[in-house]
C-alpha positions as CSV (number, residue, x, y, z in Angstrom):
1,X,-16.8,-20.6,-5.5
2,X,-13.2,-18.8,-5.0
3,X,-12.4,-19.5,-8.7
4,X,-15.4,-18.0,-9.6
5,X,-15.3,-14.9,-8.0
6,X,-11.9,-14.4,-9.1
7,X,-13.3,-15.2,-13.0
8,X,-16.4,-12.4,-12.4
9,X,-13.5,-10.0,-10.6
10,X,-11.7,-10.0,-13.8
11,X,-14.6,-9.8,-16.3
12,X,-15.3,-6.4,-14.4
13,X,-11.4,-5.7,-14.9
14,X,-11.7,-6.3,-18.4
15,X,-14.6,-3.7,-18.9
16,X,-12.0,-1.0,-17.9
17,X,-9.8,-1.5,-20.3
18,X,-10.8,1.4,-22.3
19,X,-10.4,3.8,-19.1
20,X,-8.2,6.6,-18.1
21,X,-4.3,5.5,-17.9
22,X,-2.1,7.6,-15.8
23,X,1.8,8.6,-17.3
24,X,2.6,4.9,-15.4
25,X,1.3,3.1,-18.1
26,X,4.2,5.2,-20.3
27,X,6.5,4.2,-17.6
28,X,6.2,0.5,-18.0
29,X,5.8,0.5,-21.6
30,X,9.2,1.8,-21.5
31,X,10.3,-1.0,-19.3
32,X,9.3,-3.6,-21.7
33,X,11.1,-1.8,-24.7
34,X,14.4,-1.3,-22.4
35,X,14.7,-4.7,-20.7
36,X,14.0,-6.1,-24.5
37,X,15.8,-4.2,-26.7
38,X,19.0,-3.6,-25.0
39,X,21.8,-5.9,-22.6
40,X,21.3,-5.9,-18.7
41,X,24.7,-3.5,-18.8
42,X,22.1,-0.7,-20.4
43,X,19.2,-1.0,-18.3
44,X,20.1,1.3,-15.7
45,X,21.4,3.7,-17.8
46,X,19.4,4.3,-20.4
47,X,17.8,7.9,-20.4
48,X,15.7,8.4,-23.4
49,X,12.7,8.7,-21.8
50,X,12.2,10.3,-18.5
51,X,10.8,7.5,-16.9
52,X,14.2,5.8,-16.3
53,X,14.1,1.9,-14.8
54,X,13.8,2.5,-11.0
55,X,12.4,-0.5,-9.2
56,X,14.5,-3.6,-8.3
57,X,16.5,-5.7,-10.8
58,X,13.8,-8.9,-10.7
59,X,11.0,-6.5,-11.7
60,X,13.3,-5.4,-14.8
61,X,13.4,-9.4,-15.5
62,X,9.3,-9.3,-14.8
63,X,9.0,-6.5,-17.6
64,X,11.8,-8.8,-19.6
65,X,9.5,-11.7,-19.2
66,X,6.1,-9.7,-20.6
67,X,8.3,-8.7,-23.1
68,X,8.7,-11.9,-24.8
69,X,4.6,-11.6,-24.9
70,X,4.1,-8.1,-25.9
71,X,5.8,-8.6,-29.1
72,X,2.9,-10.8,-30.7
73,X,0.5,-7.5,-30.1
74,X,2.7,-4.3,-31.0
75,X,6.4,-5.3,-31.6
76,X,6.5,-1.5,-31.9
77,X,5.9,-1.1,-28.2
78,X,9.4,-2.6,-27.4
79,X,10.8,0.3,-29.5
80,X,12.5,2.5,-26.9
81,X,12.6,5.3,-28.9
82,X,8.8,5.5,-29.7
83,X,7.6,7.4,-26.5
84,X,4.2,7.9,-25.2
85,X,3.3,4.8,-27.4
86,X,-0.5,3.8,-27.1
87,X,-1.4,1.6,-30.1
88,X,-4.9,-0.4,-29.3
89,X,-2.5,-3.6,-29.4
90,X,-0.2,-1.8,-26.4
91,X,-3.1,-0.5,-24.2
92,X,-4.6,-4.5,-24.7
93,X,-1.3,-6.1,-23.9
94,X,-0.5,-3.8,-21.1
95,X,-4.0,-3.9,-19.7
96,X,-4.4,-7.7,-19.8
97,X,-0.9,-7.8,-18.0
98,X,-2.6,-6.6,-15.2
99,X,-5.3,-9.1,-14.9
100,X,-3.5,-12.4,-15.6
101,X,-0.8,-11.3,-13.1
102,X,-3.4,-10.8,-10.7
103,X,-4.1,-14.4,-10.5
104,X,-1.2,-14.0,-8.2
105,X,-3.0,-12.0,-5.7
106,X,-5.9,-14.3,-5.9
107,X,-3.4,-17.6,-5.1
108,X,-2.1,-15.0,-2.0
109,X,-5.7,-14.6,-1.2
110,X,-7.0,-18.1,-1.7
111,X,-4.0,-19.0,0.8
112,X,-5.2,-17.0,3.1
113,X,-8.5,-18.0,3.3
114,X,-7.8,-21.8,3.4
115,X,-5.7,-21.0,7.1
116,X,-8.6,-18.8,8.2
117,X,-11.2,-21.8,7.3
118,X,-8.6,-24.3,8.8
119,X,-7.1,-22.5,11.4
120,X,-10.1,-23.2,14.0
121,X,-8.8,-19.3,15.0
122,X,-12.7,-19.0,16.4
123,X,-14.7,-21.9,17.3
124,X,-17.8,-20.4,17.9
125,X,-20.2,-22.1,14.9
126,X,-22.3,-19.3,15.4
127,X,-19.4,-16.7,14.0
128,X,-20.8,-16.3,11.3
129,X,-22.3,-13.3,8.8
130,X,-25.5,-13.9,6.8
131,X,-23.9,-13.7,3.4
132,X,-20.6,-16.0,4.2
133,X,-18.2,-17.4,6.5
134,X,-15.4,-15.2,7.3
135,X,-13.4,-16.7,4.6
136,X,-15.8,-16.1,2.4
137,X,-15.7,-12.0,3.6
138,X,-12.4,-11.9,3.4
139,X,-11.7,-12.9,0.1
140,X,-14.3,-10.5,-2.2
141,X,-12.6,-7.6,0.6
142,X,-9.4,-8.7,-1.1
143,X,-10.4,-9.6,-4.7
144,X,-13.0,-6.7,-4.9
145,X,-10.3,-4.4,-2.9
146,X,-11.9,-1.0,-4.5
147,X,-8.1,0.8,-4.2
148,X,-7.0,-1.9,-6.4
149,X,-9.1,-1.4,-9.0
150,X,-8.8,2.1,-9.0
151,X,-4.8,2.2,-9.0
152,X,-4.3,-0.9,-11.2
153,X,-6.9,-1.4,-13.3
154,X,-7.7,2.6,-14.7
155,X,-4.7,4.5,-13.0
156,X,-2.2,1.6,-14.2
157,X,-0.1,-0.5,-11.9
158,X,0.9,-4.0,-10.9
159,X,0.5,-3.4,-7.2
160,X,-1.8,-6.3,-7.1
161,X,0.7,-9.0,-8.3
162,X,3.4,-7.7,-5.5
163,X,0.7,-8.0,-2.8
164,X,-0.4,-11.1,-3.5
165,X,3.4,-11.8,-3.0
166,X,2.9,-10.1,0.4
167,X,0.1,-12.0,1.0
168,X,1.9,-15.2,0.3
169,X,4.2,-14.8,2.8
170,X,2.3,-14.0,5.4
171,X,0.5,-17.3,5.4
172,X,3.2,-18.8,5.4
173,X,4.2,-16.8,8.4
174,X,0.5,-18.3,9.7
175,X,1.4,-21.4,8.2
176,X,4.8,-21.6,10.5
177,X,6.6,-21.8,7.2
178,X,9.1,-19.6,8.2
179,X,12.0,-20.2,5.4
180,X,9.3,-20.3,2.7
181,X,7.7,-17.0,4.3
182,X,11.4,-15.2,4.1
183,X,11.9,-16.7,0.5
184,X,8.8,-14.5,-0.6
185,X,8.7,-11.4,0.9
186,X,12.9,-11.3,-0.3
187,X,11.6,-12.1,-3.6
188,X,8.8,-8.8,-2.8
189,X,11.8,-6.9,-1.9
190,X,13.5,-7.1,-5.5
191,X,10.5,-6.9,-7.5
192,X,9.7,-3.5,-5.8
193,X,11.5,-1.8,-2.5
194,X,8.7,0.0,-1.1
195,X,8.2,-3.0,0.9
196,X,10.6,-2.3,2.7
197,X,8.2,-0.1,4.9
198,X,7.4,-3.4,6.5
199,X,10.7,-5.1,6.9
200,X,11.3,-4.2,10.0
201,X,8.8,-6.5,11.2
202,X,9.8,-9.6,9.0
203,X,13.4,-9.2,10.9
204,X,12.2,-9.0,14.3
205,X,9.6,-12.0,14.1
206,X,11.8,-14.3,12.2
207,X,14.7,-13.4,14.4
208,X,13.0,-13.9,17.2
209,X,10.5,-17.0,16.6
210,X,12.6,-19.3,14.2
211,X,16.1,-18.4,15.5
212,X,15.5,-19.0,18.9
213,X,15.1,-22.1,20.3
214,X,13.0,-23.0,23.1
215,X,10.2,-21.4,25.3
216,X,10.2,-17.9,25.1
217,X,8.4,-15.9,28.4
218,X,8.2,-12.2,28.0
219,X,10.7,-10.3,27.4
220,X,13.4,-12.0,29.3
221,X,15.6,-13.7,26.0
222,X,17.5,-16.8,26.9
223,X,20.1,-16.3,24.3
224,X,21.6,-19.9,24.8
225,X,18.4,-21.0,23.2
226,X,20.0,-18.9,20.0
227,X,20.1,-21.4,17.1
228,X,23.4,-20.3,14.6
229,X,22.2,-23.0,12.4
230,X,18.9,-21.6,11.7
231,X,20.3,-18.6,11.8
232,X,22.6,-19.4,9.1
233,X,19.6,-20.8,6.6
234,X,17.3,-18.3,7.2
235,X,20.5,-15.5,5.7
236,X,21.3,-18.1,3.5
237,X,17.2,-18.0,1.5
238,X,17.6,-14.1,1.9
239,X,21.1,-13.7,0.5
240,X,20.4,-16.1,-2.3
241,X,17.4,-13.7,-3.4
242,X,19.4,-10.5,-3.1
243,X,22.6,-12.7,-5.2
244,X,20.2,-13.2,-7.9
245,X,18.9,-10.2,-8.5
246,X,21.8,-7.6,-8.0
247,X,24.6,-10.2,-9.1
248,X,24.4,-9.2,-12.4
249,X,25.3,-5.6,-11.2
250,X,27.4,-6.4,-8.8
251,X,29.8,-8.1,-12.0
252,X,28.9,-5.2,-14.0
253,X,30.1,-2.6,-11.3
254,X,26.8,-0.9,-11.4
255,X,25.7,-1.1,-7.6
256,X,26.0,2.4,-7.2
257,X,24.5,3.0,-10.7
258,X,21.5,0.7,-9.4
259,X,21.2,2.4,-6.4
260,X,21.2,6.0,-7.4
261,X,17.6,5.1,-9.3
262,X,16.1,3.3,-6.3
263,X,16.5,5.8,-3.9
264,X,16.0,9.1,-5.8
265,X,16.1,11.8,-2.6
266,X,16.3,14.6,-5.1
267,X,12.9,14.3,-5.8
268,X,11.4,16.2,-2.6
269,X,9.3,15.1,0.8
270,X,6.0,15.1,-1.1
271,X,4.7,13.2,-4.1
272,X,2.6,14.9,-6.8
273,X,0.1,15.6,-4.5
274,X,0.5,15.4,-0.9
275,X,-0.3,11.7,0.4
276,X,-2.6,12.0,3.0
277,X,0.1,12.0,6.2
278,X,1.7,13.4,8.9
279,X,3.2,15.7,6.2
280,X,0.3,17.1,4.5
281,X,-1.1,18.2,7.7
282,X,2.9,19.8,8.3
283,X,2.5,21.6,4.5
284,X,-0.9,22.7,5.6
285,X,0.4,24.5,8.9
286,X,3.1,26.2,7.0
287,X,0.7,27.6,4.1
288,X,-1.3,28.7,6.7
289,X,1.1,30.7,9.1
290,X,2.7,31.9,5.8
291,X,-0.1,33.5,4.6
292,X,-1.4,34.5,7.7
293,X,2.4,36.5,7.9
294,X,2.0,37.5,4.6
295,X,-1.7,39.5,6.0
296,X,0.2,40.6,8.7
297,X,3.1,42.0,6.8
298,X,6.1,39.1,8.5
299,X,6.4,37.7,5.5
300,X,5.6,39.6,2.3
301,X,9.1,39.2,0.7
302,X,8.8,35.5,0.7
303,X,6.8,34.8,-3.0
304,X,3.5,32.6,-2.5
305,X,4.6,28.7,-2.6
306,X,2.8,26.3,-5.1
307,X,3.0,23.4,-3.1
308,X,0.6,20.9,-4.7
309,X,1.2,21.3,-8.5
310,X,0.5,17.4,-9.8
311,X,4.2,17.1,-10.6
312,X,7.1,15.8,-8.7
313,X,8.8,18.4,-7.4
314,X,10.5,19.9,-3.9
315,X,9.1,22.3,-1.6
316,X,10.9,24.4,0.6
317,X,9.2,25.3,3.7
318,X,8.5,29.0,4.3
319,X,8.2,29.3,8.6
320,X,8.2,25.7,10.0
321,X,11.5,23.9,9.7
322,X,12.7,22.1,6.7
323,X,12.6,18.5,6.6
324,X,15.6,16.3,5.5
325,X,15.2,12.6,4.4
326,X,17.3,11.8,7.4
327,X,14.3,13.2,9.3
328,X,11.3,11.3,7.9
329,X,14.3,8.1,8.3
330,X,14.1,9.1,12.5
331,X,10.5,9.7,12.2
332,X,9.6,6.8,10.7
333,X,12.2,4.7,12.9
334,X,10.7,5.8,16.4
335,X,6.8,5.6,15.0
336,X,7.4,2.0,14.2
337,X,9.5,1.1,17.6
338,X,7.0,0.3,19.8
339,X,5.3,-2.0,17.8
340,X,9.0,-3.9,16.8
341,X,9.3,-3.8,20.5
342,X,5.7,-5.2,21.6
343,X,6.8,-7.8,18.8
344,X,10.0,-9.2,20.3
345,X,8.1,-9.7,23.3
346,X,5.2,-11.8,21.9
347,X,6.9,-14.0,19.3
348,X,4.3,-17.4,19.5
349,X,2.0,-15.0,18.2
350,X,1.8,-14.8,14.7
351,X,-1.3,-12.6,14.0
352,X,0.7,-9.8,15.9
353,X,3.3,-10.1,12.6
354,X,0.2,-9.1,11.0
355,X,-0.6,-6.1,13.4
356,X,3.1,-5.3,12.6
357,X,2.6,-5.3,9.1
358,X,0.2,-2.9,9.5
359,X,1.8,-0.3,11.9
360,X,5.6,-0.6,10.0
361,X,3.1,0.3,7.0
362,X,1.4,3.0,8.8
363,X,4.2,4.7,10.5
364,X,6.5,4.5,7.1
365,X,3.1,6.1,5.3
366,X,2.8,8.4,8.0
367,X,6.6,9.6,8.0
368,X,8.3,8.2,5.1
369,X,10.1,10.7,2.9
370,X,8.5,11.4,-0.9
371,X,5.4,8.7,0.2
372,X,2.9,8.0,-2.6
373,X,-0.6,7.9,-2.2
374,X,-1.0,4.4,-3.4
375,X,1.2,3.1,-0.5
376,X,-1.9,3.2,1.5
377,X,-3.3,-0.1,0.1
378,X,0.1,-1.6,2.3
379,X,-1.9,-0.6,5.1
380,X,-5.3,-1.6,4.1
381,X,-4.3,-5.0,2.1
382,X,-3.1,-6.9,5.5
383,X,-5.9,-5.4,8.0
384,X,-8.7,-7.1,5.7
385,X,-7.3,-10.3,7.3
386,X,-7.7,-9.0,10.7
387,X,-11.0,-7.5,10.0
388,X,-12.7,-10.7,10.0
389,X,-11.1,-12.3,13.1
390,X,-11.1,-9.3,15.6
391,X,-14.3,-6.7,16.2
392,X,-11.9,-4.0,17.1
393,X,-9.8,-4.5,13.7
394,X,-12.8,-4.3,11.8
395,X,-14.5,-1.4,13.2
396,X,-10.9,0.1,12.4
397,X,-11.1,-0.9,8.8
398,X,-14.4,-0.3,7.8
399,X,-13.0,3.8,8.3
400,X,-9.3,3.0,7.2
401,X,-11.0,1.5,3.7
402,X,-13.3,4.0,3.5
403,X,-10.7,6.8,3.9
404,X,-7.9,5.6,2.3
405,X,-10.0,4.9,-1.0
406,X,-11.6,8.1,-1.1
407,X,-7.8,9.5,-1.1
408,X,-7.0,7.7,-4.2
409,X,-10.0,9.6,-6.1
410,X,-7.2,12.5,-7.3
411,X,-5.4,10.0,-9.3
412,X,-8.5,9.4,-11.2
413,X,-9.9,13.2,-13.0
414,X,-11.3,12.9,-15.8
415,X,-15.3,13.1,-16.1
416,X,-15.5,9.4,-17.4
417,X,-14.0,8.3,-14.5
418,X,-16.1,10.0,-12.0
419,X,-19.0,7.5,-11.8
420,X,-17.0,4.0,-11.8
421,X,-14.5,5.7,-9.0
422,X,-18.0,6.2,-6.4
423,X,-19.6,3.3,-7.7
424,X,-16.4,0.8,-7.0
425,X,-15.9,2.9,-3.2
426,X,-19.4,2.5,-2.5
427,X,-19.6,-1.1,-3.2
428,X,-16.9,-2.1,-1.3
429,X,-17.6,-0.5,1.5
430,X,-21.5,-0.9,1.8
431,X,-20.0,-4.7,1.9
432,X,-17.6,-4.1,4.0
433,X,-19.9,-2.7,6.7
434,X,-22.4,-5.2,6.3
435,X,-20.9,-8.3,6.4
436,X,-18.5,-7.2,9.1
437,X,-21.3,-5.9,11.1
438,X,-23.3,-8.9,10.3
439,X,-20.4,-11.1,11.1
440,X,-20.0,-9.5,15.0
441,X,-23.6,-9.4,15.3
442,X,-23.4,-5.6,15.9
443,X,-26.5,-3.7,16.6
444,X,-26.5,-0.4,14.5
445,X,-26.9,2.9,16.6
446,X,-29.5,4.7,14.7
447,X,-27.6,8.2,14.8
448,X,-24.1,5.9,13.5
449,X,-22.9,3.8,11.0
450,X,-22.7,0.3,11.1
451,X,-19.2,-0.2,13.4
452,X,-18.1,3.2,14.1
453,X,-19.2,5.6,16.7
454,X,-20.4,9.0,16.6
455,X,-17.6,11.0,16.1
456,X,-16.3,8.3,13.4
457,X,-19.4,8.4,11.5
458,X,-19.9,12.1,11.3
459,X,-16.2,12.2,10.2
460,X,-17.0,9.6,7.2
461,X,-20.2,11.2,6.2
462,X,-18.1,14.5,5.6
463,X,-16.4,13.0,3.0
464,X,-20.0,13.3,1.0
465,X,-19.6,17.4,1.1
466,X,-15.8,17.1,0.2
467,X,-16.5,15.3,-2.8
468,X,-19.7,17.6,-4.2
469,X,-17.2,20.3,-3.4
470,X,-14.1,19.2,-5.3
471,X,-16.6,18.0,-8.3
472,X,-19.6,20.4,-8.6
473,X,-19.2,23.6,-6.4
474,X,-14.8,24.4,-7.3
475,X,-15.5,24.0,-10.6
476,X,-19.1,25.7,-10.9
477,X,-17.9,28.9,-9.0
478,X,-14.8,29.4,-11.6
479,X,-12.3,28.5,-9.0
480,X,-10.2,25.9,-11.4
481,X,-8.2,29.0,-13.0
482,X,-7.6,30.5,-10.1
483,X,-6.8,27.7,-7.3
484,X,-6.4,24.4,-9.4
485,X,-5.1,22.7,-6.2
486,X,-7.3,23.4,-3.9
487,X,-9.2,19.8,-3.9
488,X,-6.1,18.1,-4.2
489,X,-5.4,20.1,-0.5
490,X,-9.0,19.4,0.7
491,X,-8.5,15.9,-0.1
492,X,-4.6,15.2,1.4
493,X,-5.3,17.2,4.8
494,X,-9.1,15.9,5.5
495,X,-8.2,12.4,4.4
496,X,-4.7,12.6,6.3
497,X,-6.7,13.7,9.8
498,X,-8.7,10.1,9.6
499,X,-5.6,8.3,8.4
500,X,-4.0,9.7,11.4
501,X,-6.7,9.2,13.8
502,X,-6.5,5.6,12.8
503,X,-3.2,5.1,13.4
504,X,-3.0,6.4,16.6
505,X,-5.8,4.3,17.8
506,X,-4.4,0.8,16.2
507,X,-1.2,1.8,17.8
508,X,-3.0,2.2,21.0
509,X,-4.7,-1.4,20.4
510,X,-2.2,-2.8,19.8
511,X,-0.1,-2.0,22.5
512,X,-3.1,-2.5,25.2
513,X,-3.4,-5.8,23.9
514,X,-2.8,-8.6,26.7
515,X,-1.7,-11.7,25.3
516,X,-3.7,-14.1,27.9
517,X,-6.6,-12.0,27.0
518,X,-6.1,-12.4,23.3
519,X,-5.8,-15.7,23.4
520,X,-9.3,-16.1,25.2
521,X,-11.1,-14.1,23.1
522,X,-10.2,-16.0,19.9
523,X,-11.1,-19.2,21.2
C-alpha cells in the first residue's frame, strides 16, 4: 500500500499545478538556464538576474541535470536572459520537477518505516491505532506533510527531495550504517547548506558511536578505545563529498567567489517576514518600547521603522540592542549545547540522534541569523518519526505541526489559495490527532484537544481568531492601506510564542530523559 499512497499523494500534487508560484519558481528557472547555457567558471558569477546561484555546487549540477530535461518542454526557459519566464511548457516542467524528485522523499520515508515495522522498538501487539500500525501513521504524516505541500507544491521548492535525503540518513543512522549515514547527509550538505543547522549532531554521534571502540558508560570517555582507522574512513566519505563538489572551484580559484553567495550576511537578521522565533518576539519588544517612547516624547526624532515589508531587507533596531550575525552564531551555539552534550553522553542510543536533529533544528530556527520560515519543516520532518514511538513526542507534535503550518499561510496570499491552504492544514492535523491519539489509547478531556492540555488547546484554538482576523476583519475594516503588515506581525509573534513554548519543553524532555527508563518504556 506505500506505493499507492505515494501515487494518490502525487495525483493531488498534480492538481496544483495551476496554483500560486512564489518569485522562487523565477529563481530556479534561472538556475536551469545558468548551469545550461554557460561553463561551471560562470556560474557563480553570473548576475543578470537578481536571483544569483546561491546554494551548494551539487545542487547547481541538480539544476544542470533537469536541464538536459527541460529543454524538450521550453528550450526558451534555459535562456538566461529571458527573465520572469512562465510559458505553460516552463510552469509544467518546473512543476513536475517537483513531484518526480519527490519519489526521493518517499524512498527516505519508505526507509523509515521498514526499521520502525522491523525494529521491534515496541513489542506490545496491542500498540496499535485503529486506522494503521505506526508505520502506516508515520508515512501519510510524512507523504501528506501539509508544510510540504504548501512550500513545494504552490509556493515552489524542492525541500522535499533534500529531506528525503535527510531522511535517508537517518535510517541509516537507525540502521547502524554509519559510513552510508555520513555519505548522505554530506551529500545533503552540498545540495543545500541550511542543513547545516543539524550538523552539530551528525559530528557528535558519529564521533562518538563509530569512532570509539568499546563500551561506552556515561560520560567517562576511555580514549584508548579511540579507533584512528575509523576515524580516518569516516573523514575520508566526508572529504570525498566536499572534493567533488567544490573541486571544480577550488581549480577555478573561486572558493571565495563561492562562498560570498552562500553566506550572504548583508542581507539582514530577518527574512521577508519575520520567521516565527526568538527574533520576532525581539522585533516585537523593540516596536513596542519605540512607540511607546515615541507617545511619551523619548523617541520622536527616531522615524517610524517598517520592519516587516515582504522584502529582504535589514532592520536596525531602535532601543534594544543591535544584533550581529556573530550573535545569532553564540546564540545558536549555546541553545544547541546541552543537547550535543546529553548526546556524547548517550551514544548506544540512536533515537536520541533524532531528538538531536530536532533541538540543533530548533535552536538554529530559534537563533539563526536571516532564518526562513520554511526552515520549520527541519524541525517538524524528523519529530513525525518520534511521534509514533514516544506519547510525549507526539503530544509535542500534534502542536508543533499545527503551529508551524499555520506559520507558512503568509507565503501563500492570494484568494485562490486561501481554501486549499485550511483544507491541506486541517487534514493533516485532524489525522495527526487521531491516529496519534488512537495509537496511545488517549482518553480525550472534554474541555481539550486530543493530546494537549488545557493551556495547549486554548492556545491552538486561538489560531481560529488569528486567521478570520488576518483574512476577513484587516481587510473589511480598510486596514490593508494603512498597516499592510500587520497579519504578517500577528502571525510571526503569536506563532513564534508556541514555537518557543515547544522548544523549551522538548529541551526539557529531553534532558530529563533517563536512559534505563527509556529503555523500559520502549520495550
Amino acid at each position: 500500500m506505500f506505493w499507492s499512497t505515494v501515487a494518490l499523494i502525487s495525483c493531488v500534487k498534480l492538481l496544483l499545478i495551476p496554483s500560486y508560484r512564489s518569485t522562487d519558481f523565477e529563481v530556479h528557472r534561472n538556475w536551469l538556464a545558468i548551469t545550461h547555457s554557460l561553463p561551471i567558471s560562470k556560474w557563480y558569477q553570473e548576475a543578470t538576474s537578481e536571483w544569483t546561484l546561491d546554494y551548494p555546487p551539487l545542487f547547481a549540477w541538480f539544476e544542470f541535470f533537469l536541464s538536459h530535461f527541460a529543454k524538450f518542454f521550453d528550450p526558451e526557459m534555459l535562456e538566461v536572459k529571458n527573465l520572469n519566464y512562465a510559458s505553460s511548457g516552463t510552469v509544467l516542467f518546473q512543476r513536475l520537477s517537483v513531484i518526480v524528485t519527490d519519489l526521493v522523499f518517499a524512498y527516505g520515508t519508505q526507509e523509515l518505516c521498514s526499521y520502525l515495522s522491523s525494529s521491534g522498538i515496541r513489542k506490545s501487539s496491542k500498540w496499535g491505532s485503529r486506522w494503521g500500525s505506526p508505520a502506516t501513521i508515520l508515512q501519510i504524516l510524512l507523504l501528506g506533510n501539509a508544510g510540504l505541500l504548501l512550500v513545494d507544491h504552490i509556493h515552489f521548492q524542492y525541500n522535499g527531495f533534500l529531506l528525503g535525503l535527510l531522511l535517508i540518513s537517518v535510517a541509516r543512522i537507525l540502521q547502524g550504517q554509519c559510513l552510508w549515514a555520513a555519505f548522505w547527509f554530506a551529500v545533503l550538505l552540498n545540495m543545500k547548506h541550511i542543513f547545516m543547522y543539524v550538523a552539530p549532531a551528525y559530528f557528535v554521534y558519529l564521533l562518538r558511536s563509530y569512532c570509539f571502540l568499546g563500551t561506552h558508560s556515561g560520560i567517562s570517555v576511555q580514549w584508548r578505545s579511540f579507533s584512528p582507522a575509523r576515524f580516518a574512513k569516516l573523514g575520508l566519505v566526508v572529504a570525498s563529498v566536499f572534493l567533488v563538489s567544490f573541486g571544480p572551484f577550488i581549480v577555478l580559484n573561486q572558493l571565495p567567489q563561492v562562498f560570498s553567495r552562500l553566506f550572504p550576511f548583508k542581507r539582514g537578521l530577518c527574512h521577508a517576514y519575520w520567521a516565527p522565533n526568538f527574533w520576532a518576539l525581539y522585533n516585537i519588544v523593540d516596536k513596542a518600547l519605540t512607540i511607546a517612547g515615541r507617545h511619551m516624547g523619548l523617541t520622536s526624532d527616531v522615524p517610524a521603522a517598517v520592519m516587516t515589508g515582504g522584502l529582504v531587507q535589514e532592520y536596525k533596531h531602535v532601543i534594544l540592542p543591535e544584533i550581529t550575525p556573530r550573535t545569532t552564531f553564540v546564540c545558536t551555539l549555546l541553545s544547541i549545547l546541552p543537547a550535543l552534550v546529553k548526546l556524547w553522553c548517550c551514544p548506544s542510543n540512536p533515537y536520541h540522534f533524532v531528538r538531536c536533529i530536532v533541538l540543533c533544528a530548533s535552536g538554529s530556527f530559534m537563533f539563526g541569523w536571516h532564518v526562513h520560515e520554511k526552515a520549520i519543516l527541519l524541525v517538524i520532518i524528523p519529530l513525525s518519526f518520534m511521534a509514533v514511538i514516544w506519547k510525549k513526542e507526539a503530544q509535542m507534535y500534534v502542536l508543533l505541526a499545527t503551529v508551524g503550518h499555520y506559520s507558512l499561510f503568509p507565503l501563500l496570499f492570494t484568494s485562490f489559495e486561501q481554501p486549499i491552504k485550511v483544507l491541506v492544514l486541517l487534514l493533516h492535523s485532524c489525522y495527526a490527532f487521531a491516529n496519534l491519539a488512537s495509537l496511545f489509547d488517549m482518553k480525550k478531556c472534554s474541555a481539550c484537544l486530543p493530546l494537549l492540555n488545557t493551556f495547549e488547546s486554548i492556545y491552538l484554538l486561538g489560531l481560529i481568531p488569528l486567521f478570520l482576523y488576518e483574512s476577513v476583519i484587516h481587510p473589511y475594516l480598510g486596514l490593508n492601506t494603512r498597516l499592510p503588515f500587520l497579519p504578517l506581525m500577528l502571525t510571526s509573534v503569536y506563532c513564534s510564542l508556541g514555537i518557543s513554548y515547544f522548544w523549551l519543553k522538548y529541551y526539557w524532555h529531553f534532558l530529563t530523559t533517563s536512559e534505563i527508563n527509556h529503555k523500559r518504556k520502549a520495550h
